[in-house]
C-alpha positions, 0 to 999 in steps of 0.5 A: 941463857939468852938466844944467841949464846944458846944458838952458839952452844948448838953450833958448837955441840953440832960440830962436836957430833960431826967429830963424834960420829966420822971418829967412830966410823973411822975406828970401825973401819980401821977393824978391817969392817967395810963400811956402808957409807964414807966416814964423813956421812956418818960424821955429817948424820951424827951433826944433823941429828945433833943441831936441827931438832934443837934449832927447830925447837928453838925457832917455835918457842922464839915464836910462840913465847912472846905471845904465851907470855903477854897473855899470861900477863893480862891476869896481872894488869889492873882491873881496869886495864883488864876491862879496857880495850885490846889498845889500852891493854897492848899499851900497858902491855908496853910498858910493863915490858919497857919497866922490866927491861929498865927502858921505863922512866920511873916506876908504876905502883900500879903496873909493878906486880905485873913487872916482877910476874914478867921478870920471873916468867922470864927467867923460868922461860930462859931456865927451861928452854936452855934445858930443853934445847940443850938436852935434846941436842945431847940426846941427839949426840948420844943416840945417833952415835950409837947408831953409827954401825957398817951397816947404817945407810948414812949416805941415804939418810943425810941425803934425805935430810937434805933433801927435806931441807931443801924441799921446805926452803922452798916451801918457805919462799912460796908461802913468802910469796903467797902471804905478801900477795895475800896481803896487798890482796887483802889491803887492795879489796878493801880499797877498792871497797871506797873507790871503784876500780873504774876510777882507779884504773881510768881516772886522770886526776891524782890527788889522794890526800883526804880532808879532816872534816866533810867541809873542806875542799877535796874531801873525798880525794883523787885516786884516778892512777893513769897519770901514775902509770904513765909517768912510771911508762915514761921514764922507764922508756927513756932508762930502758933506750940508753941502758939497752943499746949501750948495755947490749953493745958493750956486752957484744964488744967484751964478748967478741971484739975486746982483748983479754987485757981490755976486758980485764979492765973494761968490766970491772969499770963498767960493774962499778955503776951497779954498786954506786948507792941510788941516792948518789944517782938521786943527787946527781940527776937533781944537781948535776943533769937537770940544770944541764937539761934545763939550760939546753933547752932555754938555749933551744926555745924550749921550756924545761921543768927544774924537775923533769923526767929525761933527767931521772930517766938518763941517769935511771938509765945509766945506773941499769946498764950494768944490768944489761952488759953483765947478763948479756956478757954472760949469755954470749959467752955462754953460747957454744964455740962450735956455732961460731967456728961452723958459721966461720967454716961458711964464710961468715965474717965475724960481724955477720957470725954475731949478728945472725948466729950468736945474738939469735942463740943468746936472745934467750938470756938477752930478754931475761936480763931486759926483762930484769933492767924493765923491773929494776926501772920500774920499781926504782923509787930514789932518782925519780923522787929527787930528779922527776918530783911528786907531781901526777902529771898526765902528760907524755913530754920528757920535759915535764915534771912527773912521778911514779908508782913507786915514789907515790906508795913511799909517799903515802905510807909515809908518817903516822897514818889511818890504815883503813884510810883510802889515802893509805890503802891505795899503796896497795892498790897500786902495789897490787898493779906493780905485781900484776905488771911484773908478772906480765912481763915474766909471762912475756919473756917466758914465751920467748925464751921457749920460742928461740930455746925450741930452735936452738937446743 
């Protein structure tokens, strides 16, 4: 029995306990006997008993049975394989796997007692462990049945499951977290092993691609990022100085001044940009408002980039506004009534009441969603690679071609790579500023929150 068939006969043995259990504290209940808890908590402690060890079960072998089995099928490659590198055994490895799963284009004589080991280590593992999870998933239904008595505390109990469910969620998000920044940690460590941070952090000229012999023009590379971080300051500038008026304006207009009837239309229409698909904005910016910018400034005298960062910039913004009108919607409408008819009670008007008692108490959830539109331009890659280009320009007119931190780690990871390379390493030096720079920012708009929370709990 495969895993996903194995899974659903977990689910469905989980929902038969849950019967199981609630029905026979029901019959107790029904001899006039007071329960300790409801019905449902014996129901749901029967069910939790029932389908989480075989699930837990299930996920350490999925695990670990991989590679158990390759290592067992190292013995059964032939002598010279064995002798080989790691490489050339993963490589056999392979295709012994492909072979046994009929992916393989003909047969190796070589290769074929390791395949048919493969094939009955397979099936021996699929055998066991449907009897192992199944069994103990019965196991569960029995005991825990037969637990089910007046005096079990089966509220307490399932709440303590929960609550240990919860607790390890949240451990697997933080242990996430701490092993994608182990990682660039890592990667970054030894970049910055081949090129010094000074150069990286200070340097002006971007040029990452390194020469195959020691001969060739540039065979060292360019890994001065500021021409980077600014192109990436630049647009996200500009996004962030049409989405945060317009965003923030709309959102006090829906909130304060529009009808029911408007906003029930309004809203809708203006969420409707945060689901078109990047790339459509990609294409838009490159065909549609770059030859607008283009002639615009051909008219004035100026000379205007095909690429250019105002245009991925305005339709970065454009694309970010949901962001800032919905948040901000939902922060103002959040704010207490009584503030509003205590500022009205003092002969404020209703734009005098925004201004200087709604905006103020909402400015909490204001930054934090400016400081979630600042991210979303910060780490936009699409629009700029199709509307600013590839080029690290170190230059601050919008009408120049730049690219973005972003943009230049897809680039570099892009296609068969050297991973101890710097080329490659340096995406995630550059991913390693990008955390840096969020975090700053969170650190930022954390501080404010508390400031103007303290004034207005």
């Amino acid at each position: 029995m495969n895993y996903s068939s194995l899974i659903i006969v977990v689910l469905i043995l989980l929902g038969a306990g849950y019967l199981l259990g609630r029905n026979r504290a029901r019959a107790i209940a029904g001899q006039g006997v007071k329960l300790h808890s409801l019905p449902t908590h014996y129901g749901a402690l029967v069910a939790l008993w029932t389908g989480l060890p075989p699930l837990l079960l299930l996920l350490l072998w999925a695990l670990a049975e991989g590679p158990v089995v390759d290592h067992l099928l190292v013995a059964q490659l032939p002598e010279a394989v064995q002798q080989g590198s790691s490489a050339d055994i993963q490589l056999a490895i392979s295709k012994v796997h492909n072979l046994a799963s009929a992916a393989g284009v003909g047969a190796v004589a070589e290769l074929q007692p390791a395949v048919e080991h493969l094939v009955a280590l397979e099936s021996r593992a699929n055998i066991l462990h449907s009897g192992v999870v199944l069994s103990l998933a019965l196991l569960g239904v029995a005991v825990t049945w037969r637990r089910v008595q007046p005096q079990l505390r089966a509220r307490s109990e399932v709440e303590g499951i929960v609550r240990k469910l919860l607790f390890a969620s949240s451990g697997i998000a933080v242990l996430t977290t701490l092993g994608i920044l182990a990682s660039v940690l890592f990667e970054a460590w030894m970049f910055f092993g081949k090129v010094s941070v000074f150069e990286f952090l200070f340097g002006t000229s971007w040029s990452p691609q390194i020469a195959l012999r020691a001969d060739q023009s540039g065979s060292s590379g360019s890994f001065g990022a500021v021409p980077l971080f600014a192109g990436t300051l630049l647009i996200s500038a500009i996004a962030m100085f049409i989405a945060v008026p317009i965003g923030l304006m709309s959102a006090i207009y829906l909130s304060e001044y529009a009808s029911p009837r408007v906003r029930s239309y309004a809203k809708p229409a203006l969420e409707i940009l945060a689901g078109i698909p990047t790339v459509v904005y990609g294409f838009f910016a490159a065909l549609t408002v770059a030859p607008v910018i283009r002639s615009i400034g051909a008219s004035w005298g100026l000379e205007v980039s095909s690429e250019s960062a105002l245009a991925a910039g305005l339709v970065m913004g454009v694309m970010i506004i949901p962001f800032v009108s919905s948040l901000s919607d939902d922060v103002i409408n959040a704010v207490p009534q009584s503030l509003r008819d205590g500022s009205y009670g003092l002969g404020a008007t209703r734009s005098e009441t925004v201004r200087q008692v709604v905006i103020p108490a909402a400015l909490p959830g204001i930054v934090g969603a400016v400081m979630l539109a600042v991210s979303r331009a910060i780490g936009e890659t699409m629009i700029v690679a199709m509307a600013a280009g590839l080029a690290a320009n170190l230059t601050l007119n919008p009408l120049d071609s730049v690219t973005t931190v972003t943009v230049q780690i897809v680039t570099l990871l892009v296609g068969d790579q050297e991973f101890d390379s710097p080329k490659t390493l340096a995406a995630f030096a550059l991913g390693l500023v990008l955390f840096l720079v969020t975090l700053v920012l969170n650190y930022v708009a954390l501080k404010i929150v508390q400031k103007y929370r303290e004034q207005y709990d």
